[in-house]
VEXFIFI-514700 format. One record per residue (C-alpha): x, y, z. Coordinates in nm, 3 decimals. Example, Ala and Ser with C-alpha at 12.3 -4.5 7.8 and 13.67 -1.06 7.14 Angstrom:
2
1.230_-0.450_0.780;
1.367_-0.106_0.714;
//
This chain:
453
17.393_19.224_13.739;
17.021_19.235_13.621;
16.916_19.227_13.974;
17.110_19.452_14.060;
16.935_19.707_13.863;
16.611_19.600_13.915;
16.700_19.649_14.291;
16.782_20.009_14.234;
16.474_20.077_14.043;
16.244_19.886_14.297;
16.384_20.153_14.550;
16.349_20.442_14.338;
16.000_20.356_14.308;
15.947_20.237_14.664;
16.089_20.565_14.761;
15.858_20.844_14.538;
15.560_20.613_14.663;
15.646_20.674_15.016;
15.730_21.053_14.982;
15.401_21.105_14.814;
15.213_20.882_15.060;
15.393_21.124_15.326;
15.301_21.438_15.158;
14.936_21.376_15.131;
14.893_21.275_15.500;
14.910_21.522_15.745;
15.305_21.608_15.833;
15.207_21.580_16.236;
15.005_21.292_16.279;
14.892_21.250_16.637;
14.867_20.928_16.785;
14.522_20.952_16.931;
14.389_21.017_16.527;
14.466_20.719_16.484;
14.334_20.559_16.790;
14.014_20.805_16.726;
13.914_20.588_16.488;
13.769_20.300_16.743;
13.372_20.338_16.754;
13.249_20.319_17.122;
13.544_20.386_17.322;
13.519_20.605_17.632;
13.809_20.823_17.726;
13.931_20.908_18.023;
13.807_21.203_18.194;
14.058_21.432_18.357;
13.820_21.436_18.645;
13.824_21.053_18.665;
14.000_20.909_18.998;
14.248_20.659_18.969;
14.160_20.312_18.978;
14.367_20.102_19.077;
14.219_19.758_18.956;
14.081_19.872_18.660;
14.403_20.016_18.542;
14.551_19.671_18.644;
14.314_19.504_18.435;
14.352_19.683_18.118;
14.790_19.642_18.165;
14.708_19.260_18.178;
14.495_19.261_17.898;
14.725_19.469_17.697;
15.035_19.344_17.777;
14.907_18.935_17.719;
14.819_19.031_17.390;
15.151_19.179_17.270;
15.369_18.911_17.406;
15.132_18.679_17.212;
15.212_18.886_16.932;
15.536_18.911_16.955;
15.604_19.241_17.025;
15.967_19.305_17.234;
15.997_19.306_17.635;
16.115_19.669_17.654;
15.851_19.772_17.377;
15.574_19.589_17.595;
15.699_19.774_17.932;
15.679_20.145_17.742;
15.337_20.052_17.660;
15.218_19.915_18.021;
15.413_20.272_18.148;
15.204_20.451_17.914;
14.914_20.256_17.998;
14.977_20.363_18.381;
14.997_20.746_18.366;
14.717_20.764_18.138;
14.499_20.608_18.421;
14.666_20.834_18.619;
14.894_20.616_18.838;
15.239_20.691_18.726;
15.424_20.502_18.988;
15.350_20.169_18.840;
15.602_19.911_18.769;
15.619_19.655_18.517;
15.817_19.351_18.428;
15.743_19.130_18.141;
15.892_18.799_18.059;
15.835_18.644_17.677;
15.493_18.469_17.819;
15.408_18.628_18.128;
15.450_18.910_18.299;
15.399_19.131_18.652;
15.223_19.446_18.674;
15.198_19.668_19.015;
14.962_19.966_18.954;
15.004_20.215_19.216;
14.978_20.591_19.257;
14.785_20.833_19.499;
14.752_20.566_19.777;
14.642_20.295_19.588;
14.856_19.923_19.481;
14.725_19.667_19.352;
14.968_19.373_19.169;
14.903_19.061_18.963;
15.035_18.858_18.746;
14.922_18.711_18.389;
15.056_18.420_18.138;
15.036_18.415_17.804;
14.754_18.237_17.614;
14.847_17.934_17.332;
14.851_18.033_16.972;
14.994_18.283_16.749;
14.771_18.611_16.680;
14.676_18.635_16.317;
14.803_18.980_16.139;
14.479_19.123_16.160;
14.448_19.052_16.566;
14.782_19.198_16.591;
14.692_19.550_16.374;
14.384_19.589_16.621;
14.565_19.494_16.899;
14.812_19.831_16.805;
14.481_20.001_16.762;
14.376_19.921_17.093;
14.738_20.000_17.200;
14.742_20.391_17.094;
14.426_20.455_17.207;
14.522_20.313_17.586;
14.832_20.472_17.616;
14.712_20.840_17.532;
14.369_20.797_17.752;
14.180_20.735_17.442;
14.021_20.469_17.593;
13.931_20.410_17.954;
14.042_20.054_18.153;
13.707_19.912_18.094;
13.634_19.997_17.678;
14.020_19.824_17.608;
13.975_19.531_17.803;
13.628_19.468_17.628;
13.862_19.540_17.301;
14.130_19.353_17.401;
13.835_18.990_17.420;
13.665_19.055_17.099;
14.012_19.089_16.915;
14.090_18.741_17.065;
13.741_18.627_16.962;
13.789_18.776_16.595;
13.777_18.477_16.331;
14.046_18.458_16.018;
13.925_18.652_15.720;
13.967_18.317_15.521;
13.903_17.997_15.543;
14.128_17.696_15.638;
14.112_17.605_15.306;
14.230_17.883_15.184;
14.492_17.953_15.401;
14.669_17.622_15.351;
14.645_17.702_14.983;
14.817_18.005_15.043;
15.089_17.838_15.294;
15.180_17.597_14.922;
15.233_17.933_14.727;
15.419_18.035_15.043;
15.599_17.753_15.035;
15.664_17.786_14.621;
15.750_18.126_14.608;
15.981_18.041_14.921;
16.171_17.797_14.739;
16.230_18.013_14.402;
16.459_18.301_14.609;
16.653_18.014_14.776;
16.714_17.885_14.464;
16.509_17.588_14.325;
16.445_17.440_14.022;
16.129_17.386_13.848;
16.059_17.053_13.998;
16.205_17.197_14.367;
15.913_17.453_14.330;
15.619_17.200_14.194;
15.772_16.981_14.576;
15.732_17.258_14.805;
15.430_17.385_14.675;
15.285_16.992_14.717;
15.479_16.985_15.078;
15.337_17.326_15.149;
14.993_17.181_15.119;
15.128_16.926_15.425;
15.327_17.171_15.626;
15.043_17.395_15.613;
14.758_17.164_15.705;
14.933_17.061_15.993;
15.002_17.378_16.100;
14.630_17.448_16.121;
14.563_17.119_16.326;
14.822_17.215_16.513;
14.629_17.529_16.650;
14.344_17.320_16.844;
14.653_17.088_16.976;
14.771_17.144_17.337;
15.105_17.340_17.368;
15.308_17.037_17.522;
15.220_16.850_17.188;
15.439_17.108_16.983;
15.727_16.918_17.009;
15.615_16.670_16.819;
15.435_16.787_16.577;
15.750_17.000_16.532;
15.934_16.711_16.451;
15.725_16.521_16.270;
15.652_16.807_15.990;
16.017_16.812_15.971;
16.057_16.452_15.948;
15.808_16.383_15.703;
15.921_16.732_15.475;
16.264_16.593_15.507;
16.185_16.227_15.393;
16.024_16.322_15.089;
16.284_16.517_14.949;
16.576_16.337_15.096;
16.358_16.022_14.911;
16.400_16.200_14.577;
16.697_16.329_14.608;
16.810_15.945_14.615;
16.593_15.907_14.324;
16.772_16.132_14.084;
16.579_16.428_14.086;
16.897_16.640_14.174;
17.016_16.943_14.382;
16.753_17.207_14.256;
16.491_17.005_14.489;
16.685_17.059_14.829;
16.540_17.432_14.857;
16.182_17.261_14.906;
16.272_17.109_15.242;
16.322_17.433_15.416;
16.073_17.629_15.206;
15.765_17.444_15.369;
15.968_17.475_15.719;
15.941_17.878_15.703;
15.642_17.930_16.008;
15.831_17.712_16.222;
16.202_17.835_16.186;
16.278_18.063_16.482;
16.462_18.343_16.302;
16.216_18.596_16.447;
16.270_18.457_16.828;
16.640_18.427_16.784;
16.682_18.772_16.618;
16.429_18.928_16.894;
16.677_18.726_17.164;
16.966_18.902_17.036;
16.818_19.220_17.049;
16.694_19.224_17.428;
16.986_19.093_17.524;
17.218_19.392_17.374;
16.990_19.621_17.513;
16.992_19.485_17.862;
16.712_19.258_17.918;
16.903_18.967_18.005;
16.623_18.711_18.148;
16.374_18.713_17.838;
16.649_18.738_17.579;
16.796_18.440_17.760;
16.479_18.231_17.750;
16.398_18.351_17.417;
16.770_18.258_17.284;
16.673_17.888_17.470;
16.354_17.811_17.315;
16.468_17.913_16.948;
16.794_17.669_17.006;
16.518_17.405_17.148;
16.305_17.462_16.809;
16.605_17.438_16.584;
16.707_17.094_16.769;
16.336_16.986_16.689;
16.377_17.058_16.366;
16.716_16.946_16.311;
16.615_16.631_16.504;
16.318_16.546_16.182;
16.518_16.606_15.904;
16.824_16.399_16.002;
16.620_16.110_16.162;
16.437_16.121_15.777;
16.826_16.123_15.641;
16.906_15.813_15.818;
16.645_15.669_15.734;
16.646_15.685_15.380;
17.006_15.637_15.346;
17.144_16.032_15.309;
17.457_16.000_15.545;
17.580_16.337_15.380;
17.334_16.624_15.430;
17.407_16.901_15.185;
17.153_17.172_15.272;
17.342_17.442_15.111;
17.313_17.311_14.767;
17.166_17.541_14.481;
17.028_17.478_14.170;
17.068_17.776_13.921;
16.800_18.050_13.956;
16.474_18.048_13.706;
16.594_18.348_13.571;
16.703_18.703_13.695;
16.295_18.791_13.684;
16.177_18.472_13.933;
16.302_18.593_14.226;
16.100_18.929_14.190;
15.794_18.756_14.087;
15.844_18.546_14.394;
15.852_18.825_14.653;
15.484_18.953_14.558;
15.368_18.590_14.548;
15.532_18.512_14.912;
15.401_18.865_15.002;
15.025_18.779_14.899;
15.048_18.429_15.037;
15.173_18.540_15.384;
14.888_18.790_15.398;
14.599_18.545_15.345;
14.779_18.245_15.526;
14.792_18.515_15.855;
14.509_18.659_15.804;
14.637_19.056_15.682;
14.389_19.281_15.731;
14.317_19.334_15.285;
14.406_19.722_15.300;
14.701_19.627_15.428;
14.810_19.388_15.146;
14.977_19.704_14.931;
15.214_19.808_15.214;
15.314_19.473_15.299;
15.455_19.436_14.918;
15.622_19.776_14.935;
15.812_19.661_15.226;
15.849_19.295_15.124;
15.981_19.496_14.778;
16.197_19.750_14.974;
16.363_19.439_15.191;
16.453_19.281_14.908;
16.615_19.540_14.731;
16.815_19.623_14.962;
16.947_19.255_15.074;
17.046_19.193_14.701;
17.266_19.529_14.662;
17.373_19.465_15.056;
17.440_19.118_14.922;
17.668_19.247_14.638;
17.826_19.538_14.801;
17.908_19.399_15.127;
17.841_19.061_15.168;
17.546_18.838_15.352;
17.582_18.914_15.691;
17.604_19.297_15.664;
17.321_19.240_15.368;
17.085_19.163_15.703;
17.221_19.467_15.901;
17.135_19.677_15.536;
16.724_19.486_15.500;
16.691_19.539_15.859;
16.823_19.916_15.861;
16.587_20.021_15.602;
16.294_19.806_15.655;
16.235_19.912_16.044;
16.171_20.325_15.973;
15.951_20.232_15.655;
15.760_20.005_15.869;
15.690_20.267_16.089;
15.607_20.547_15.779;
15.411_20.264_15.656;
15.201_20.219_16.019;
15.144_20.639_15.980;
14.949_20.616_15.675;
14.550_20.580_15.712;
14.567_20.292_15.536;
14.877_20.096_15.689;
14.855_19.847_15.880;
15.095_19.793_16.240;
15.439_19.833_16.226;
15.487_19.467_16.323;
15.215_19.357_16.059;
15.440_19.451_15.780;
15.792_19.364_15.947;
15.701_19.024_16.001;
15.729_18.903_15.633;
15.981_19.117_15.560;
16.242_18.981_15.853;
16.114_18.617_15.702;
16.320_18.701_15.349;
16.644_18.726_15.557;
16.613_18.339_15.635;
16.821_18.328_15.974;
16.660_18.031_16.091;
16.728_17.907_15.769;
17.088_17.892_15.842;
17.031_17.776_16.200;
16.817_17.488_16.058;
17.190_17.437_15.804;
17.385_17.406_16.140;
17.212_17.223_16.352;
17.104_16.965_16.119;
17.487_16.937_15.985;
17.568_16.894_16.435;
17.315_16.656_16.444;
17.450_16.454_16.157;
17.809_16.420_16.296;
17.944_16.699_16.055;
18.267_16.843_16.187;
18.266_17.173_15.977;
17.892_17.225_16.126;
18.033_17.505_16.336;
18.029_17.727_16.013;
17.742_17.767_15.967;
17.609_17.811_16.314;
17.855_18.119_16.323;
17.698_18.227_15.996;
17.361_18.221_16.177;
17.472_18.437_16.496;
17.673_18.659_16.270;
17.346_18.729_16.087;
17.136_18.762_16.401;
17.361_18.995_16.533;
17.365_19.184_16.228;
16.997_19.189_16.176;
16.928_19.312_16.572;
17.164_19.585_16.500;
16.985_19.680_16.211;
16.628_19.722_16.411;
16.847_19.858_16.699;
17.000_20.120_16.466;
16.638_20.186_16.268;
16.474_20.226_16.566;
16.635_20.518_16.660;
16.481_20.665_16.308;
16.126_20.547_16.406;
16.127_20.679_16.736;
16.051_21.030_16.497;
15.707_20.890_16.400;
15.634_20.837_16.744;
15.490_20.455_16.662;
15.628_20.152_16.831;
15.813_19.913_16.560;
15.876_19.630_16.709;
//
């Protein structure tokens, strides 16, 4: 019941700071005042003639770099569209795949068409933010084909604002902070702060490692995560541990692929969403694969992943979210203005998933967080300050834990569980839920005229 007030007051607040933020900026904020803000662009001339190439360029550069974001197929293809009739060639098509994509640019007798794959790695949060920068600016004409494709290399060339480590530091308190909202007791927190230290060093090896070697290093975080605490669970440490083998797990649980499958495939894009819906099942079954391979090993034939130890307290859980929220930010690499915004929406998520939680239950708890998060993400991107929509989503969609459940399933499949099929319902029930959430959100944002996801 204490949380329960505390969410309603965490909203109240969250809301006056947004209406104020909205009052003092400027009601009609342009996109291109925001893109104004890049030093040395050049803008396109309405005397320029179309080029063909260049204009083909720039949609390859652009589009590259929000797949590797993560940004949605049709999101990527109203960009590239944009990106067209700016340069003045209007009849280009686009498609776009999760890492690749096809671009014809043609228009006033010229066609020109290539294709592009995605690059390996993740972009950090501040890559991303520019990468929206670079975005507005090269849909409105802000910036010619030549100025965003130099853009586009020295965001890819920009270094983390901390150190590695720093950032694995902040991947423990991740990890710890993690652990307290799923419910873990003093000693579960101390394990996944100390696995967090693991998880998170390997997760930075991991980025100089070949793409075909992700498999295994998949596995074997999972494996060794899930022998440690499946080691002390034997030992008598109890249940209030189990939360700190899928705290450390939280980068590589593919709630945000599965969620993003969901949602291009109930809007029609039937060939990503299927590939994405493929490679989150294939990360789960990694994952799943580690931490019942560490079961058998140690001698855990019944895998109880749903256990929870009694919370530390009505106030942990709200100290938690600004510790996760800071952690995220310096373990990606959040651009420091940004760090404010981030905890309002971490906050506002929150909030809203524990009333959603006691008003109507888990699953429609994830349509609720993912209702009101996607339009303050977007009011949030709008303020001089903010950072991109998808900057501040991102940690936010992590709270709902929908590869957590997955992770529940598969592992309980894997382990010859009968009743397994629970929880993988549970899991598409919430995906669903939370893509109809965005879906329905969206159609708020669209207002602000910034892309959310």
């Amino acid at each position: 019941m204490i949380s329960a007030w505390v969410a309603v007051a965490v909203l109240i607040v969250a809301a006056i700071i947004l209406l104020a933020t909205r009052r003092r900026a400027v009601r009609d904020i342009a996109i291109s005042a925001r893109a104004a803000r890049i030093t040395g662009s050049t803008p396109i001339a309405a005397t320029d003639a179309p080029d063909a190439a260049s204009a083909l360029a720039a949609a390859e550069a652009v589009g590259i770099a929000m797949t590797q974001a993560g940004y949605s197929v049709e999101t990527v293809q109203d960009v590239l569209a944009d990106i067209a009739r700016a340069n003045g060639l209007p009849e280009s098509q686009v498609v776009v795949f999760p890492n690749a994509l096809l671009v014809s640019a043609r228009g006033q007798g010229q066609h020109r068409t290539g294709t592009s794959v995605s690059s390996e790695g993740q972009l950090l949060f501040s890559q991303i933010d520019e990468v929206q920068r670079t975005v507005d600016a090269a849909r409105t004409g802000v910036l010619d084909p030549r100025s965003t494709i130099e853009r586009i290399e020295r965001i890819r060339a920009m270094p983390p604002a901390y150190g590695r480590v720093v950032r694995v530091v902040a991947y423990a308190f991740l990890s710890a902070a993690l652990s307290v909202l799923l419910g873990a007791s003093w000693a579960g927190v101390a394990l996944a702060a100390a696995l967090g230290l693991v998880a998170g060093a390997a997760l930075l090896v991991s980025e100089r490692v070949p793409r075909r070697y992700g498999a295994l290093i998949t596995v074997a975080i999972a494996f060794v995560v899930a022998f440690a605490v499946f080691s002390l669970l034997r030992a008598g440490w109890g249940s209030g541990i189990v939360a700190a083998l899928l705290a450390p797990l939280v980068v590589l649980l593919p709630g945000a692929l599965l969620t993003t499958a969901v949602l291009e495939l109930s809007t029609g894009q039937m060939m990503s969403g299927a590939g994405r819906a493929a490679a989150g099942a294939m990360q789960l079954v990694l994952l799943g694969a580690g931490v019942v391979t560490a079961g058998a090993l140690v001698g855990v034939s019944d895998i109880d992943l749903t256990a929870k130890a009694e919370l530390l307290g009505p106030v942990a859980p709200w100290v938690a979210v600004a510790v996760f929220g800071v952690a995220i930010s310096v373990h990606r690499s959040a651009p420091r203005r940004s760090l404010p915004w981030i905890l309002l929406v971490l906050y506002i998520a929150y909030a809203t998933q524990v009333l959603g939680g006691l008003l109507l239950g888990g699953v429609f708890s994830a349509f609720v967080g993912a209702l009101c998060v996607t339009p303050v993400t977007a009011l949030v991107a709008r303020q001089p300050s903010g950072p991109a929509a998808l900057v501040s989503f991102t940690p936010a969609f992590w709270l709902l834990v929908p590869g957590a459940l997955g992770l529940v399933g598969v592992a309980d499949v894997l382990g010859g569980d009968a009743a397994a099929s629970t929880s993988l319902v549970a899991t598409l029930a919430t995906m669903v839920a939370i893509a109809l959430g965005v879906l329905a959100g969206s159609s708020l944002s669209n207002r602000m005229q910034r892309p959310a996801l």
